[in-house]
Backbone of each chain as ProteinMPNN parsed JSONL, in Angstrom:
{"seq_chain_A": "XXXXXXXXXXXXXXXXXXXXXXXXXXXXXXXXXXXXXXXXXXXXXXXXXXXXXXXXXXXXXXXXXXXXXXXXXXXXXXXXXXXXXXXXXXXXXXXXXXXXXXXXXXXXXXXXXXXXXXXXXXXXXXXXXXXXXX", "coords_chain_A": {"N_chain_A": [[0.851, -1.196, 0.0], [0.868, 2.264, -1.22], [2.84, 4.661, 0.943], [3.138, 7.532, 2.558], [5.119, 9.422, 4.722], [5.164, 11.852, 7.27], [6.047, 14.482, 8.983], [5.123, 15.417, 11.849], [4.629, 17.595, 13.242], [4.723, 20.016, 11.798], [2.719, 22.345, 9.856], [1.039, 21.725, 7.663], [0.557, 19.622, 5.418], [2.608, 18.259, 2.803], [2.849, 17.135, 0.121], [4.098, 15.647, -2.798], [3.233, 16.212, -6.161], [2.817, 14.144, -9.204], [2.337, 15.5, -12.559], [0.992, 15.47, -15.63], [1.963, 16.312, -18.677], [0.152, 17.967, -21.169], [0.568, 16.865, -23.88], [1.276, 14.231, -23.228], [4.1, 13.59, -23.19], [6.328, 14.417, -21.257], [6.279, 15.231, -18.0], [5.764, 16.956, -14.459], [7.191, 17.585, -11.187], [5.427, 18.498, -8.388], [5.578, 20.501, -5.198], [2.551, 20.048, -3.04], [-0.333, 20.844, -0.548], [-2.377, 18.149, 0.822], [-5.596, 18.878, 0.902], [-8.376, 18.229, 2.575], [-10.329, 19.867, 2.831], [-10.79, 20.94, 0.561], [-12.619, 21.095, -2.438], [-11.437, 21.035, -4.827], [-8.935, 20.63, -7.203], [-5.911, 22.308, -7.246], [-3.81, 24.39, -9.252], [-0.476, 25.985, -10.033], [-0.516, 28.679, -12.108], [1.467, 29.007, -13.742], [2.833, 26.247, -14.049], [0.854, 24.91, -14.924], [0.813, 26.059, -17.39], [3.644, 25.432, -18.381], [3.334, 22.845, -18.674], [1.734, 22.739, -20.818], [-0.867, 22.966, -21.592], [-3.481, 25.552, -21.001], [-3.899, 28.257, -19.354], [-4.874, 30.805, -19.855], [-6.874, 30.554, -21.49], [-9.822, 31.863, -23.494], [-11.694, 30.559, -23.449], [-12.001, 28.61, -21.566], [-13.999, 27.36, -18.798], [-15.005, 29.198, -15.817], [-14.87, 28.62, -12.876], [-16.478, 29.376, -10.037], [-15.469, 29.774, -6.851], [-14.839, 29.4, -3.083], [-13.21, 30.853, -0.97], [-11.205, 31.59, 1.776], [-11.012, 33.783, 2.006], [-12.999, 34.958, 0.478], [-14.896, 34.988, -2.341], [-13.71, 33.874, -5.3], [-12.948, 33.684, -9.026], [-11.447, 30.76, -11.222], [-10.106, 29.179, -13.438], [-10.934, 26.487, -15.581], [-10.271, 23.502, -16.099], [-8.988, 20.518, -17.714], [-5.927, 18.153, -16.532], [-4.34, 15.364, -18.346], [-3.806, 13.609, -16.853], [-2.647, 12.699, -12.82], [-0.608, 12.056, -10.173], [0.054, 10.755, -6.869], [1.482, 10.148, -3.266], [1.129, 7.545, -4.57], [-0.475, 6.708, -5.992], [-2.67, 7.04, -9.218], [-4.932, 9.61, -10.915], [-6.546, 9.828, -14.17], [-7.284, 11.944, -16.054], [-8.359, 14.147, -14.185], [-9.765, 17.036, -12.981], [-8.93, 20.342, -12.67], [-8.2, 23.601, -11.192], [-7.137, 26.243, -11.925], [-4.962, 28.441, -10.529], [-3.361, 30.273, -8.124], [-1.113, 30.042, -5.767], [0.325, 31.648, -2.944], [3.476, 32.512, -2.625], [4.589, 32.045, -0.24], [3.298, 29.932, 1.082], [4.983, 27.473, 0.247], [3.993, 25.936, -1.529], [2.721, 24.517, -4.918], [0.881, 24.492, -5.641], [-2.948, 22.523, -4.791], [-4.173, 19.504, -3.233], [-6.883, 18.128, -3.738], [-10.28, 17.317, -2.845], [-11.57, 16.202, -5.294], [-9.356, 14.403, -6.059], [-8.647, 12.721, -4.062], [-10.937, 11.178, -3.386], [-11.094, 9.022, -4.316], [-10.274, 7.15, -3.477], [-8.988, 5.128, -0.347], [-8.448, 7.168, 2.542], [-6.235, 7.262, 4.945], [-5.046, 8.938, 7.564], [-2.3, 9.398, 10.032], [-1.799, 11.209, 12.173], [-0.884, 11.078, 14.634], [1.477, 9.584, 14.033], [2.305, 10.496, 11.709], [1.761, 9.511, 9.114], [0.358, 8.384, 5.84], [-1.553, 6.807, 4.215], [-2.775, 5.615, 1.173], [-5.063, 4.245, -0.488], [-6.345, 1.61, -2.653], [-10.084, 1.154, -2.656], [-11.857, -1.707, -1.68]], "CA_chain_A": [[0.0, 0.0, 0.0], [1.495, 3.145, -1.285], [2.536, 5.031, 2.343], [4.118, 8.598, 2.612], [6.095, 9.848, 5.826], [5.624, 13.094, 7.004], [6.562, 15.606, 10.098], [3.581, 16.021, 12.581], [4.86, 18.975, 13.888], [4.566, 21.091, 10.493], [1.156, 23.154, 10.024], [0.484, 21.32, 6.729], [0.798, 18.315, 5.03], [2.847, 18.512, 1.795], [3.331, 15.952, -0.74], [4.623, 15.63, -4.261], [2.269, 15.64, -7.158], [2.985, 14.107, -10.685], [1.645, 15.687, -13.407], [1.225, 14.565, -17.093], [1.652, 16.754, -20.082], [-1.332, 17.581, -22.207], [0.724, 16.05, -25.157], [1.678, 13.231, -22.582], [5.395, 13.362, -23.455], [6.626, 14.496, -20.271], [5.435, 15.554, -16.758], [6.201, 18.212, -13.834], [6.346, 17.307, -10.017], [5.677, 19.887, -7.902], [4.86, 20.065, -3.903], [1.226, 20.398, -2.986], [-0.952, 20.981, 0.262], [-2.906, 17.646, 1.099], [-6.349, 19.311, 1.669], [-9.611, 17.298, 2.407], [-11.431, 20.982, 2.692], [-10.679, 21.829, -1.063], [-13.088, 20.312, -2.903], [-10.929, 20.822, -6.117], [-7.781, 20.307, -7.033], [-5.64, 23.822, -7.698], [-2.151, 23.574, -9.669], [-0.273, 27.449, -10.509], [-0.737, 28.667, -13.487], [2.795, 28.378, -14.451], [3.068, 25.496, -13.768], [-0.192, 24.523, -16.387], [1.438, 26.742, -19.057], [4.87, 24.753, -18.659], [2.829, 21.018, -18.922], [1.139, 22.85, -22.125], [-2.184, 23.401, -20.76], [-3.604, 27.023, -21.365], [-4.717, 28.195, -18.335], [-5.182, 32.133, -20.41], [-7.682, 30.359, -22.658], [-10.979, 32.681, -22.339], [-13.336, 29.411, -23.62], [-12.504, 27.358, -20.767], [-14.706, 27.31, -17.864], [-14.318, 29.569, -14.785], [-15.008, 28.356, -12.026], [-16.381, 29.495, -8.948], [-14.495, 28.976, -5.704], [-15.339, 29.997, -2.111], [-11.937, 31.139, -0.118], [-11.443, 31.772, 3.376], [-11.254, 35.519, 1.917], [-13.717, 35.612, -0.415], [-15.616, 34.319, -3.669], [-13.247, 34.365, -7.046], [-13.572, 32.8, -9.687], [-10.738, 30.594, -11.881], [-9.928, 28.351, -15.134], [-11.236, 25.126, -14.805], [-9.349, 22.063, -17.256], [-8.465, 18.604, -16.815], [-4.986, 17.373, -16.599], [-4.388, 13.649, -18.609], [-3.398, 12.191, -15.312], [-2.084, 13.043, -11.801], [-0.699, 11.209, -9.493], [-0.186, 11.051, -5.664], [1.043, 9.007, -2.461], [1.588, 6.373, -5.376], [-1.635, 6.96, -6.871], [-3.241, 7.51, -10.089], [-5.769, 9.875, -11.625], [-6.253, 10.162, -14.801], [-8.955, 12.905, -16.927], [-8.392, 14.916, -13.088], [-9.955, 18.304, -13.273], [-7.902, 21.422, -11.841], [-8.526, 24.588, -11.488], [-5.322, 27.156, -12.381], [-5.0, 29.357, -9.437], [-1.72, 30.747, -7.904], [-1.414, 29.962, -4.5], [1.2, 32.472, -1.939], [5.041, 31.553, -2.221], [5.244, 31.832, 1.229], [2.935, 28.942, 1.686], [5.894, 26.458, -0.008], [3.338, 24.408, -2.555], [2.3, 25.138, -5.981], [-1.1, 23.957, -5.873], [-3.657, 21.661, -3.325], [-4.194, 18.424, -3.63], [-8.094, 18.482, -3.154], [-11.204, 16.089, -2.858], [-11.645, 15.194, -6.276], [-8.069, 13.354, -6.186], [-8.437, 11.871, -3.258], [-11.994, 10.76, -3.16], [-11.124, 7.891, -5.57], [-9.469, 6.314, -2.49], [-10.142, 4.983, 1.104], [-7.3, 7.774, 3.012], [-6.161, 6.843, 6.191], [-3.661, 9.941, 8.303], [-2.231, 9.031, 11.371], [-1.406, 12.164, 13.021], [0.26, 11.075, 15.894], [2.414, 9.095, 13.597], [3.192, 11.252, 10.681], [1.689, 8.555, 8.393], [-0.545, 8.947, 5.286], [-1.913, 5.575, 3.836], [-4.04, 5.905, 0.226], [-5.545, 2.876, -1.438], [-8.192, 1.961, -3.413], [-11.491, 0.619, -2.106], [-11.938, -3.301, -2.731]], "C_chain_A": [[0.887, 1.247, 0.0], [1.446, 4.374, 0.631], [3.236, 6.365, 2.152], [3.794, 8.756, 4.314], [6.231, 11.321, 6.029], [5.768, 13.619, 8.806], [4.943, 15.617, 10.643], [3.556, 17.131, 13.205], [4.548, 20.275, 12.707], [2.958, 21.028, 10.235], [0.817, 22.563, 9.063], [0.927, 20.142, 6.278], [1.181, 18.325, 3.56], [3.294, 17.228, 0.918], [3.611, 15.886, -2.818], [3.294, 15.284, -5.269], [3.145, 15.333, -8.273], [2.527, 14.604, -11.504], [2.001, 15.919, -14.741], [1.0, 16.103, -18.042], [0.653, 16.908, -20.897], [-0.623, 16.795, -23.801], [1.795, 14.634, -24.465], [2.937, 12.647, -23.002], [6.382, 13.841, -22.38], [5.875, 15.49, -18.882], [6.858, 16.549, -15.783], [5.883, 17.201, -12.346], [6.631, 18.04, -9.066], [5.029, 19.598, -6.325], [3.158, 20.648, -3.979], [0.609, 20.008, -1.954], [-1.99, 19.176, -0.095], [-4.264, 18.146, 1.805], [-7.821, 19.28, 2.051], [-10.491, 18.631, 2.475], [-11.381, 21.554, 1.466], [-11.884, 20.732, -1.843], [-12.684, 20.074, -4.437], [-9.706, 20.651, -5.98], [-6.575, 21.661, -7.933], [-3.917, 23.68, -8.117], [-2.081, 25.704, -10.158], [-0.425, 27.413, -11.763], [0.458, 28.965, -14.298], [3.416, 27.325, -14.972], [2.031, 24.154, -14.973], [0.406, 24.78, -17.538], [2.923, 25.648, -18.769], [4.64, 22.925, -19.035], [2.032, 21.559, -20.23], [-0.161, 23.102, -22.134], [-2.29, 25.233, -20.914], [-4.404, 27.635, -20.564], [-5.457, 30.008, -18.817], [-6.047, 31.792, -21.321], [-8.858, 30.675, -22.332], [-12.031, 31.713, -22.486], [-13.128, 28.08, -22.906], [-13.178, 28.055, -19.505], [-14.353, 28.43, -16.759], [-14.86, 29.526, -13.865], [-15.095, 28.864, -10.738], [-16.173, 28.817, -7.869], [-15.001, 30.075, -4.584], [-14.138, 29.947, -1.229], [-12.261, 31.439, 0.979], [-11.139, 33.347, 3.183], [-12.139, 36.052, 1.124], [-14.208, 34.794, -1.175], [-14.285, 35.116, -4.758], [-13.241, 33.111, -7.73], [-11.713, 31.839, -10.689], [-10.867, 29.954, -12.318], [-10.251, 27.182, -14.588], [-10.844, 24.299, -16.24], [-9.401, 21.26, -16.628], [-7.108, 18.393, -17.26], [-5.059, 15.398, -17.177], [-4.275, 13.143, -17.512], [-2.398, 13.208, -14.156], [-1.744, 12.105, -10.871], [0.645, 11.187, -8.047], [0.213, 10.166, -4.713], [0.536, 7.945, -3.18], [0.465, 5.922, -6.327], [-2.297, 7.446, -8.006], [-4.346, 7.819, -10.552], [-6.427, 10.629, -12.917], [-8.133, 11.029, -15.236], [-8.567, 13.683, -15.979], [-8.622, 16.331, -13.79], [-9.276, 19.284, -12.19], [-8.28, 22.38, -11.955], [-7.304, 25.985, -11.331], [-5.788, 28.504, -11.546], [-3.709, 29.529, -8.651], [-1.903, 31.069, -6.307], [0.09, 30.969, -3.675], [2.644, 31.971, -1.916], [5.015, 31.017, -0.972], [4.182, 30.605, 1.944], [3.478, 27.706, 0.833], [5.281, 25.352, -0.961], [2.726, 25.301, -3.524], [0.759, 24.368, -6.321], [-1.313, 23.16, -4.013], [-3.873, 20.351, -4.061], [-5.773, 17.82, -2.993], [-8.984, 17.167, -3.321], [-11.498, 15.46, -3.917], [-10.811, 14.526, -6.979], [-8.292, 12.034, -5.197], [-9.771, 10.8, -2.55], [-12.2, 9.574, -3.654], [-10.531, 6.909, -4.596], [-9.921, 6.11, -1.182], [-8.193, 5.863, 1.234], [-7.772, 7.52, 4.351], [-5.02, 8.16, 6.731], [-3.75, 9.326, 9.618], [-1.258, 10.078, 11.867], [-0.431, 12.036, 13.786], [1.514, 10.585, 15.56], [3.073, 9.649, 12.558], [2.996, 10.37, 9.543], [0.674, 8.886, 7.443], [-0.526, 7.374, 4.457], [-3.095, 6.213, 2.637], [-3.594, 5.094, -0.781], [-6.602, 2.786, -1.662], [-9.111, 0.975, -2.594], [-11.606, -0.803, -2.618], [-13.541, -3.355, -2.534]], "O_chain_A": [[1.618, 1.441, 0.972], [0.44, 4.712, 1.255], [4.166, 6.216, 1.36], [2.803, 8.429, 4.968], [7.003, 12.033, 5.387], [5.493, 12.821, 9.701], [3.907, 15.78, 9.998], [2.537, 17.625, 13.689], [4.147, 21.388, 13.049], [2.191, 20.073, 10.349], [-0.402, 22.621, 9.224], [1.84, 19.631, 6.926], [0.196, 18.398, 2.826], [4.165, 16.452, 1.311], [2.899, 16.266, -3.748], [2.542, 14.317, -5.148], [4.141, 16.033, -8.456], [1.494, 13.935, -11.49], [3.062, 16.447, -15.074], [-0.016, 16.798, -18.006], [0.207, 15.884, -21.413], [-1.346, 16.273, -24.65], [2.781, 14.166, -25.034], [3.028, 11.433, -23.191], [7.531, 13.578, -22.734], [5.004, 16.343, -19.05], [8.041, 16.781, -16.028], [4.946, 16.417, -12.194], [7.786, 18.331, -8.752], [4.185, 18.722, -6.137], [2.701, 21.461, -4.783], [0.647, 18.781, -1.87], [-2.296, 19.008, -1.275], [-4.354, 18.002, 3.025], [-8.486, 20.296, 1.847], [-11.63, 18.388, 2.077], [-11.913, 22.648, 1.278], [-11.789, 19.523, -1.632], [-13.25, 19.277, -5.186], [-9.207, 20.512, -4.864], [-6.568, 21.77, -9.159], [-3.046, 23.07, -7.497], [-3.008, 26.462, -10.445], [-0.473, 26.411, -12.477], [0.356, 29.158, -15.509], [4.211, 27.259, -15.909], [2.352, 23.096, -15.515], [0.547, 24.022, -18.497], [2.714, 24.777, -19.614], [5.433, 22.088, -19.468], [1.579, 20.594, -20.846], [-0.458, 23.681, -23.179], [-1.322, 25.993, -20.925], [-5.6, 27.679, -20.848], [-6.433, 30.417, -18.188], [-6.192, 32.658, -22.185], [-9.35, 30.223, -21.298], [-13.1, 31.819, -21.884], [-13.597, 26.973, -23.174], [-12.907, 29.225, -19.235], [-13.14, 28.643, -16.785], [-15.602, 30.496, -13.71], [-14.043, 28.922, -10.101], [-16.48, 27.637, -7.696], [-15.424, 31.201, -4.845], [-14.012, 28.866, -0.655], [-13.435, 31.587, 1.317], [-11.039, 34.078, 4.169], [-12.251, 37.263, 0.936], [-14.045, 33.627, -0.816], [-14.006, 36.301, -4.939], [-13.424, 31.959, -7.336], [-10.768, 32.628, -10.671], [-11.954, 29.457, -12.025], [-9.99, 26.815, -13.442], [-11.246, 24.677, -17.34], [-9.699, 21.065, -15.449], [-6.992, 18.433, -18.484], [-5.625, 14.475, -16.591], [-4.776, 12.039, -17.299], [-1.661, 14.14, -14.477], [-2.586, 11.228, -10.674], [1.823, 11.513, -8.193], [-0.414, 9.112, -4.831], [-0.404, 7.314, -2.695], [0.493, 5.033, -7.178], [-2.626, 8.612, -7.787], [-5.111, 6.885, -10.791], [-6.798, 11.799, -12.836], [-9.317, 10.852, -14.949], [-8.076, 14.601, -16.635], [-8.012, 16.761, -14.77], [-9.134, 18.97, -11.008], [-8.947, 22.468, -12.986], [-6.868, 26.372, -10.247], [-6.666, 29.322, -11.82], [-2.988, 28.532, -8.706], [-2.552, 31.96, -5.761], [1.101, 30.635, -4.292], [2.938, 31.028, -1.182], [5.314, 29.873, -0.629], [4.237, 30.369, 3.151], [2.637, 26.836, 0.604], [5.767, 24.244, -1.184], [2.303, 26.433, -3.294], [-0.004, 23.92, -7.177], [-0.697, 23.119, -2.947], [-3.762, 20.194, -5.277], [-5.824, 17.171, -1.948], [-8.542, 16.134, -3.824], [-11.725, 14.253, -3.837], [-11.029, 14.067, -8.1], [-8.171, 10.831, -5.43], [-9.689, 9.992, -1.625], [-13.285, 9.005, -3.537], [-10.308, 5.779, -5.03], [-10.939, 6.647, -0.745], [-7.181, 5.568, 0.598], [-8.897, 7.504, 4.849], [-4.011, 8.195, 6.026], [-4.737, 8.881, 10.204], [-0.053, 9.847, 11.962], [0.647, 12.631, 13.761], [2.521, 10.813, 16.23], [4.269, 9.42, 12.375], [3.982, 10.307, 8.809], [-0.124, 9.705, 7.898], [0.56, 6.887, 4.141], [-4.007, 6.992, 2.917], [-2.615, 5.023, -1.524], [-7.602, 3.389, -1.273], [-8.629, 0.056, -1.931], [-11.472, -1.072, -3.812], [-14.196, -4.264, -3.045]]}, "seq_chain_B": "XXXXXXXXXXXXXXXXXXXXXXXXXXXXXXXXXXXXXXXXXXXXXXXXXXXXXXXXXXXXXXXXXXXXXXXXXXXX", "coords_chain_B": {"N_chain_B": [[29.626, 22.737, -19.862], [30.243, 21.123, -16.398], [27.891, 18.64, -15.808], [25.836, 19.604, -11.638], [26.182, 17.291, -9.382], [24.439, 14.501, -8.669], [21.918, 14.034, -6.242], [21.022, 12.898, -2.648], [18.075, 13.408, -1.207], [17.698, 14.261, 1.209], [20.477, 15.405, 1.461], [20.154, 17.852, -0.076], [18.345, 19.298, 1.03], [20.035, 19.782, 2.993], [22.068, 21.392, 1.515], [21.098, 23.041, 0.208], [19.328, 24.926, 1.931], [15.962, 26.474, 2.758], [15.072, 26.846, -0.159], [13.831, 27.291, -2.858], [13.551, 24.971, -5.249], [14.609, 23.388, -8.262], [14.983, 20.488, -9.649], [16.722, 18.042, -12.167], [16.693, 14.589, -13.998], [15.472, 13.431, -11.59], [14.345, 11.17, -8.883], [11.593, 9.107, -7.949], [9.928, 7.417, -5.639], [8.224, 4.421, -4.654], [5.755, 5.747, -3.483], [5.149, 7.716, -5.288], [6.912, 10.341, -4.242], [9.677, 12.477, -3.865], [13.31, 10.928, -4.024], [16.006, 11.267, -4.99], [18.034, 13.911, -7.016], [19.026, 16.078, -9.492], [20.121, 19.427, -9.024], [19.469, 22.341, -10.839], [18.252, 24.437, -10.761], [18.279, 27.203, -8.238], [16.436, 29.059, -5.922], [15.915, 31.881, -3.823], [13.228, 32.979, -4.164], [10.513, 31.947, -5.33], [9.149, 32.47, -7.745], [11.108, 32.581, -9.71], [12.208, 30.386, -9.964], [9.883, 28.982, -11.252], [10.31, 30.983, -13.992], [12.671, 29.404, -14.427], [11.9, 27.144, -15.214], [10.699, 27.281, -17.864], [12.586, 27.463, -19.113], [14.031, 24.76, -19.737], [13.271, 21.469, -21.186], [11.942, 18.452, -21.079], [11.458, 16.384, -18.056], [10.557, 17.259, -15.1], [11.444, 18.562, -11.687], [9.737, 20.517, -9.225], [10.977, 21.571, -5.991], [10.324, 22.602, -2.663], [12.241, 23.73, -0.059], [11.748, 24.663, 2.288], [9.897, 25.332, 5.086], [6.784, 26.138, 6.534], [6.499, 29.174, 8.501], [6.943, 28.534, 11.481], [5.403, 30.466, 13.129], [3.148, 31.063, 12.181], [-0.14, 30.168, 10.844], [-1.74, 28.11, 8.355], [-4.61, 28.805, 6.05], [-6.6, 27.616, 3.45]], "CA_chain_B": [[30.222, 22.925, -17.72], [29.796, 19.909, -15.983], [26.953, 18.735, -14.219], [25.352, 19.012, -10.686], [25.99, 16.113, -8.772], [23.064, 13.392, -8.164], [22.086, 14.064, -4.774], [19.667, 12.292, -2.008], [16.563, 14.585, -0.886], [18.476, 14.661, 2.629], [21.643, 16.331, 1.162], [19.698, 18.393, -1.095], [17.936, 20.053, 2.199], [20.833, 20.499, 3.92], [22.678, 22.086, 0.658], [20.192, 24.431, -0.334], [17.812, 25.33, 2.687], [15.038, 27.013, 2.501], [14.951, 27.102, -1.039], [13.226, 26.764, -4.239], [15.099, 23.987, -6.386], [14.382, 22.687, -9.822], [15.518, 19.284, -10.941], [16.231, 16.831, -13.395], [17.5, 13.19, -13.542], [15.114, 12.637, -10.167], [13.882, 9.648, -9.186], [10.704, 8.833, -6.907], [9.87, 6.207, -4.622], [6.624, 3.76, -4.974], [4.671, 6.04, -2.995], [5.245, 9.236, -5.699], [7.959, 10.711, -2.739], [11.045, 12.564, -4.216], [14.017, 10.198, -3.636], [17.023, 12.225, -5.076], [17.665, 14.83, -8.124], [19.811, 16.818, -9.932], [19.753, 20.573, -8.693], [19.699, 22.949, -12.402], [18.605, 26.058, -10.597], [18.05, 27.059, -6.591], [16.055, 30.477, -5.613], [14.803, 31.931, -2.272], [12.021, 33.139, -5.082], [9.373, 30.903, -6.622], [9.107, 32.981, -9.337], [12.814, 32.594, -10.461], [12.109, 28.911, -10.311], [9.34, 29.064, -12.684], [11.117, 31.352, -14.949], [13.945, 28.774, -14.999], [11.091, 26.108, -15.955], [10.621, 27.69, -19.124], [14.525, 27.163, -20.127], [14.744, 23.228, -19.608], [12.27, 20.783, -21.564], [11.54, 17.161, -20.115], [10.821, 15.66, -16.915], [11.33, 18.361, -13.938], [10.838, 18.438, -10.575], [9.698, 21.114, -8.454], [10.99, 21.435, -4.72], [10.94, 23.929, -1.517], [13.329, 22.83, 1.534], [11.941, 25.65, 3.405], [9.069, 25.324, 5.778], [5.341, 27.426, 7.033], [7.207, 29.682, 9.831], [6.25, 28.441, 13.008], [3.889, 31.416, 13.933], [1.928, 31.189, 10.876], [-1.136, 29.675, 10.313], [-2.166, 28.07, 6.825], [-5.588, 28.233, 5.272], [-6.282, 28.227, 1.894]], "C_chain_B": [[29.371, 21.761, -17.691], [28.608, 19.906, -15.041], [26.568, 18.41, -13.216], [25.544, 17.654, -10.32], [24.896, 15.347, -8.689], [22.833, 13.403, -6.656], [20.939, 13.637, -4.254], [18.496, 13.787, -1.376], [17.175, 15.031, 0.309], [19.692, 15.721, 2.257], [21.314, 17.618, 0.394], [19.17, 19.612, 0.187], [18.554, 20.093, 2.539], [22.059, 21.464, 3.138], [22.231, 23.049, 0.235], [19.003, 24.758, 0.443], [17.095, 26.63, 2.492], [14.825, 27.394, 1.303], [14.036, 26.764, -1.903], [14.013, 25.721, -5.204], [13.675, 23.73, -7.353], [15.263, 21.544, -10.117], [15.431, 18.611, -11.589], [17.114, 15.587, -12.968], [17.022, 13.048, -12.082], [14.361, 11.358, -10.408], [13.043, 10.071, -7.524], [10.14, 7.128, -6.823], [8.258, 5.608, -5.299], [5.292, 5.273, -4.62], [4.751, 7.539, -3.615], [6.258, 10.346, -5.267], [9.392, 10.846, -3.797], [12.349, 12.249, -3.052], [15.701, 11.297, -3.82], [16.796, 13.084, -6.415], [19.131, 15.393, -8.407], [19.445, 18.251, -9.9], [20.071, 21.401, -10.6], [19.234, 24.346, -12.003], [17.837, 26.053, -8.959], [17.782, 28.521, -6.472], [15.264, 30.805, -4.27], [13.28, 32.385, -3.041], [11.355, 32.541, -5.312], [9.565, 31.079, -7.852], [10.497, 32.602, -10.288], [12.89, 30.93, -11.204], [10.956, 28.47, -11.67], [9.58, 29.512, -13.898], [11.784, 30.217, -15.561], [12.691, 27.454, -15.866], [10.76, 25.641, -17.461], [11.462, 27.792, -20.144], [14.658, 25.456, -20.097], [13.059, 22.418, -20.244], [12.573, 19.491, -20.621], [10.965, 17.154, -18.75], [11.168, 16.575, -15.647], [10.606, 18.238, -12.534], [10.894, 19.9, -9.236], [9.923, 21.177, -6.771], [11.05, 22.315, -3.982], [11.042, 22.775, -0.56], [13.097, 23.71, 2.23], [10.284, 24.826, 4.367], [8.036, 26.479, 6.496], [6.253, 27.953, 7.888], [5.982, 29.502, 10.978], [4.922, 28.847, 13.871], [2.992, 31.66, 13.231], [0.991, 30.124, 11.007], [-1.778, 29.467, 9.145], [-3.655, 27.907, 6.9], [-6.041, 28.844, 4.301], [-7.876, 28.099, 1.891]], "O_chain_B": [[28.4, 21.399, -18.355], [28.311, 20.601, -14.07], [26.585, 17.192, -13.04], [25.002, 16.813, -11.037], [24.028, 16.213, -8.585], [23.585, 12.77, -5.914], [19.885, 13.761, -4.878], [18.622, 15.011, -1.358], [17.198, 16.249, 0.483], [19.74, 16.813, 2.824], [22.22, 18.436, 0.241], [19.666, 20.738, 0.17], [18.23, 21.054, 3.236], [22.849, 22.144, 3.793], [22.931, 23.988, -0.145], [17.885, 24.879, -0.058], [17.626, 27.675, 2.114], [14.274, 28.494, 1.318], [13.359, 25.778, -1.612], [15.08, 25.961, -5.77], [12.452, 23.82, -7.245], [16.254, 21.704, -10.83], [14.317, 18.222, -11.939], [17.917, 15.491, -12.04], [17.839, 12.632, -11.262], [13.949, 10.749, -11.396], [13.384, 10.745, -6.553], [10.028, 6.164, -7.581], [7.479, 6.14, -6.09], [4.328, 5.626, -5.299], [4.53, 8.509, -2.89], [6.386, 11.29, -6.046], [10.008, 9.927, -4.338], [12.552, 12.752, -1.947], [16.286, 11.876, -2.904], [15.687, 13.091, -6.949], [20.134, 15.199, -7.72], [18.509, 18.558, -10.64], [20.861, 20.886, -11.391], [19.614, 25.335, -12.629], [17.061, 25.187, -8.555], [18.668, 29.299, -6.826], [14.303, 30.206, -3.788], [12.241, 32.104, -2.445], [11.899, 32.284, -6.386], [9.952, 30.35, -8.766], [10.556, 32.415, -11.503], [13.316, 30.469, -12.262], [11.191, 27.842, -12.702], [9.267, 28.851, -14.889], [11.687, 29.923, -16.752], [12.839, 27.06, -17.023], [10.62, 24.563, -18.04], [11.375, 28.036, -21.348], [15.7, 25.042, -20.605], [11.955, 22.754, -19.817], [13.297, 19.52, -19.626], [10.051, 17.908, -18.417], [12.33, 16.451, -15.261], [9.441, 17.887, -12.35], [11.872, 20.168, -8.537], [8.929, 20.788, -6.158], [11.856, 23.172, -4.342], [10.498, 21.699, -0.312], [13.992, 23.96, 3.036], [9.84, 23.734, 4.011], [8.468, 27.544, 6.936], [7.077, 27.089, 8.186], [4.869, 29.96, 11.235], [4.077, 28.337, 14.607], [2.054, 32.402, 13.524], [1.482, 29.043, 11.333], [-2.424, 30.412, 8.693], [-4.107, 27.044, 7.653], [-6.048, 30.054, 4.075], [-8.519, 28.423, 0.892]]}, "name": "protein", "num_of_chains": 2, "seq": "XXXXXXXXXXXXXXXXXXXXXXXXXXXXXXXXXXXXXXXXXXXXXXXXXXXXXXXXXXXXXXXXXXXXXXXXXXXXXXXXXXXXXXXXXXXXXXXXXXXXXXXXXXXXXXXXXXXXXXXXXXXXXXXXXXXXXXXXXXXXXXXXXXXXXXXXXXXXXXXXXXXXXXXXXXXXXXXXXXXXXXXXXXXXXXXXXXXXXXXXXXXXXXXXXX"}
């Protein structure tokens, strides 16, 4: 069972994403917030434009989002595939939003990644367990 | 010019803390988990790091070795 290892003392929970190329010839992996209150999944928008993805394109979707400062709205796509704590999901929809340097991750890693899985955290242990459902 | 060494994720944090890195030639573990890498550019910036993103094609890997400060509180 894919397991990641993390610090229980640190305010967040950061873990590596994969992510696939829209002309699925190579991928980007970038850190990203573990965050069961996102209900999407939010990657920078640099970080879209460098996997080929057009997050400045005005005929995709824009998506409203409800922040802990506000209502705005951003690009909504799908990435070919993402993948997570050893996990894969492919079609995954994202929404291209540019999250604060100073919070150390270029995106979240939100509920409709991790919903595809039974997730287990063990806090006290610093442990993050995510496998699929039999 | 020759390049960067191959270095483990441990040496990598204690060579370039608190930084932004970019590498190539990494390798990850079963569980997705960067194992080691080749450093190709290191910024207390983000931005610098994305810049550099836009100079190197293939397989890249984004990293910060820094950490939330202590007295902060995250929510996104």
């Amino acid at each position: 069972m894919p397991r990641v290892v993390f610090d229980p003392s640190v305010s967040s929970i950061v873990v590596d994403l994969l992510v696939e190329a829209v002309d699925g010839q190579s991928s980007l992996v970038i850190p990203v917030v573990l965050d069961t209150g996102a209900s999407l999944t939010i990657l920078a928008t640099d970080i879209m434009a460098r996997l080929g993805y057009d997050p400045a394109n005005p005929d995709l979707d824009r998506q409203r989002i409800v922040t802990g400062s506000g209502v705005e709205y951003a690009p909504r796509t799908a990435v070919r595939s993402a993948t997570a704590i050893g996990q894969k999901v492919a079609n995954l929809d994202v929404l291209c939003h540019d999250l604060p340097s100073e919070s150390g991750v270029d995106g979240l890693l939100g509920l409709n990644f991790l919903r595809h899985f039974k997730l287990t955290i063990r806090f006290r242990k610093g442990i993050i367990d995510l496998s699929r459902e039999r | 010019m020759a390049k960067n060494p191959l270095l483990t994720k441990e040496k990598i944090r204690t060579k370039y803390p608190n930084q932004w890195l970019l590498l190539e030639d990494f390798e990850l573990d079963a569980s997705t988990t960067l194992l080691k890498g080749r450093v190709i550019a290191h910024s207390k910036d983000r931005d610098e790091i994305h810049r550099a993103l836009k100079k190197h094609a293939g397989n890249l890997c984004v990293h910060f070795t820094g950490t939330v400060a202590p007295d902060t509180g995250v929510i996104f």
